[in-house]
C-alpha positions as CSV (number, residue, x, y, z in Angstrom):
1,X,88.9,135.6,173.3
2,X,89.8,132.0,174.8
3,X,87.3,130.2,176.5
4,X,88.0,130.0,180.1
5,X,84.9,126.9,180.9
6,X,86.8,124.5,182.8
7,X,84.4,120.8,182.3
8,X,85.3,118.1,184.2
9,X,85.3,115.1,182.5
10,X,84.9,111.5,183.3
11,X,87.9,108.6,181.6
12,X,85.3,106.4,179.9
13,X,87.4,103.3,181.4
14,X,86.5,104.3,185.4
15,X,84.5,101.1,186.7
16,X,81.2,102.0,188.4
17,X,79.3,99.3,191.0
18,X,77.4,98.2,187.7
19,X,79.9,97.5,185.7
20,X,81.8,95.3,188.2
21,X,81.2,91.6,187.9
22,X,81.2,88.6,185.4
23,X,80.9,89.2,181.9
24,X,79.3,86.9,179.5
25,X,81.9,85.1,178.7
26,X,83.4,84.8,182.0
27,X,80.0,83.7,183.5
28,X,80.0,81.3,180.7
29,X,83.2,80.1,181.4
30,X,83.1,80.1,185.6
31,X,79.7,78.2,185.7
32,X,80.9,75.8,182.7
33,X,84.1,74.9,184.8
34,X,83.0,74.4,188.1
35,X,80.1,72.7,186.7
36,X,82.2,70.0,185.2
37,X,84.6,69.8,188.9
38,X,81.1,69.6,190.8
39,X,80.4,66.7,187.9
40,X,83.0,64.7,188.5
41,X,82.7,64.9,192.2
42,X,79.3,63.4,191.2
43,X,79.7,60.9,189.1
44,X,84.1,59.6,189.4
45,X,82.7,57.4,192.4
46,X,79.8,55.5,191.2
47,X,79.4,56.2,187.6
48,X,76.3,57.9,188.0
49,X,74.8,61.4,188.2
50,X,73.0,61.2,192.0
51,X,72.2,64.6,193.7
52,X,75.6,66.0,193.7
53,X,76.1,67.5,190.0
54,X,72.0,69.1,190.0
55,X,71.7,70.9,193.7
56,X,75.6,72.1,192.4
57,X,73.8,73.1,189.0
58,X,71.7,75.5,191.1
59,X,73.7,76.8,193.3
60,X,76.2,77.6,190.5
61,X,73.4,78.9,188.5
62,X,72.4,81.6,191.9
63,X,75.9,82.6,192.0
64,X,76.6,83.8,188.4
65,X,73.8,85.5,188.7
66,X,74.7,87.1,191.9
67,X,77.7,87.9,191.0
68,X,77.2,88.9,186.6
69,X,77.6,92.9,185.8
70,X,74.3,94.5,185.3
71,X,75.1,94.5,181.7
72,X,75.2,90.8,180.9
73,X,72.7,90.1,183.2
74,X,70.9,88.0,180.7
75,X,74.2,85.7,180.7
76,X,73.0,84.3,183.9
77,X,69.5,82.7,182.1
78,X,71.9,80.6,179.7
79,X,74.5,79.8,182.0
80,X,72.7,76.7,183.6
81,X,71.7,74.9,180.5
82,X,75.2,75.4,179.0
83,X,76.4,74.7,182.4
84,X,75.1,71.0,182.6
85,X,75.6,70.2,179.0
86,X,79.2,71.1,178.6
87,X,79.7,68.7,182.0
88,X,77.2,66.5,180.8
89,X,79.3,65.7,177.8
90,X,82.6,65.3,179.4
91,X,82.5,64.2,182.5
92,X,79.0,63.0,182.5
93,X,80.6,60.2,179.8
94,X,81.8,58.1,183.2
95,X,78.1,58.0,183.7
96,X,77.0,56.5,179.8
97,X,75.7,52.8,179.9
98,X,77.7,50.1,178.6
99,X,75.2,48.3,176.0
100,X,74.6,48.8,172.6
101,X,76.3,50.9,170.2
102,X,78.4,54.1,170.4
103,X,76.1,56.3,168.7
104,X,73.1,54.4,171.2
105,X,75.0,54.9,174.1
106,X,75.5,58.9,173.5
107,X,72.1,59.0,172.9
108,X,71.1,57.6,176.0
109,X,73.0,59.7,178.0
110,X,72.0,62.6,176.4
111,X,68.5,62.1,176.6
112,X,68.7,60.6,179.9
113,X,71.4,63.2,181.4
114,X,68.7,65.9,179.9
115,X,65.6,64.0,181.0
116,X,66.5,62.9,184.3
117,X,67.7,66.6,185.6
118,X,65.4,68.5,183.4
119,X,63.1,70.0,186.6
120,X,66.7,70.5,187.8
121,X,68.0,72.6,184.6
122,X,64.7,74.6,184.6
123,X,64.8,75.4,188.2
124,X,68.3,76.4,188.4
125,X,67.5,78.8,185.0
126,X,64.1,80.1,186.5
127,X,66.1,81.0,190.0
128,X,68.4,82.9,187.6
129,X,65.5,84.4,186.1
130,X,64.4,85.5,189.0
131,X,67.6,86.8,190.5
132,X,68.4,88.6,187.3
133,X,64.5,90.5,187.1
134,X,65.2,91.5,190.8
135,X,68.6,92.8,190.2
136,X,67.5,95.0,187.1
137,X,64.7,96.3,189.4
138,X,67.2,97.4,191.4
């Protein structure tokens, strides 16, 4: 006797509103690019990192995570930090001082690029935080 059950099945590849969006390595990506664009905006006139590169830090930071699928939400929490780093160490060069040694000079500017914009770099990730916590409530 056949089985006459009909089931309707869905393709496991069909895109639901959840799964549209970054991933985790495209929110890496996206925020580490224009990061380093909004960087150089920043600091190719002067040499220095003014207000440009952090209020561009956070407003990258609340788009990816806007715009991150549900499931890599927790992409949008690292995103800022490796955001500013990544420009911080190629653009932000144009912004290292000029005296003392190499190695001196890219400590300086790490410690100073990190310093400097840290209430920046914690704001942009606790905005991301909070944007992320509110989305998986929803």
């Amino acid at each position: 006797m056949a089985n006459t059950q009909t089931t309707t099945a869905t393709p496991a590849d069909t895109k639901t509103a959840n799964d549209s969006g970054l991933t985790y390595s495209g929110a890496l990506w996206i925020s580490s690019v224009v990061m380093l664009l909004i960087m150089a905006v920043d600091v190719i006139p002067d040499s220095t990192i003014d207000f440009i590169a952090p209020v561009g830090l956070v407003l990258v930071a609340l788009g990816v995570a806007l715009t991150v699928r549900k499931a890599d939400l927790i992409a949008a929490v690292w995103t800022p930090m490796v955001a500013w780093f990544v420009a911080l160490m190629t653009v932000g060069q144009l912004a290292r001082p000029t005296a003392g040694s190499a190695k001196q000079r890219e400590l300086v500017l790490i410690l100073h690029g990190l310093a400097d914009h840290a209430w920046w770099i914690l704001g942009a990730t606790a905005l991301a935080a909070i944007v992320v916590a509110i989305r998986r409530l929803r």
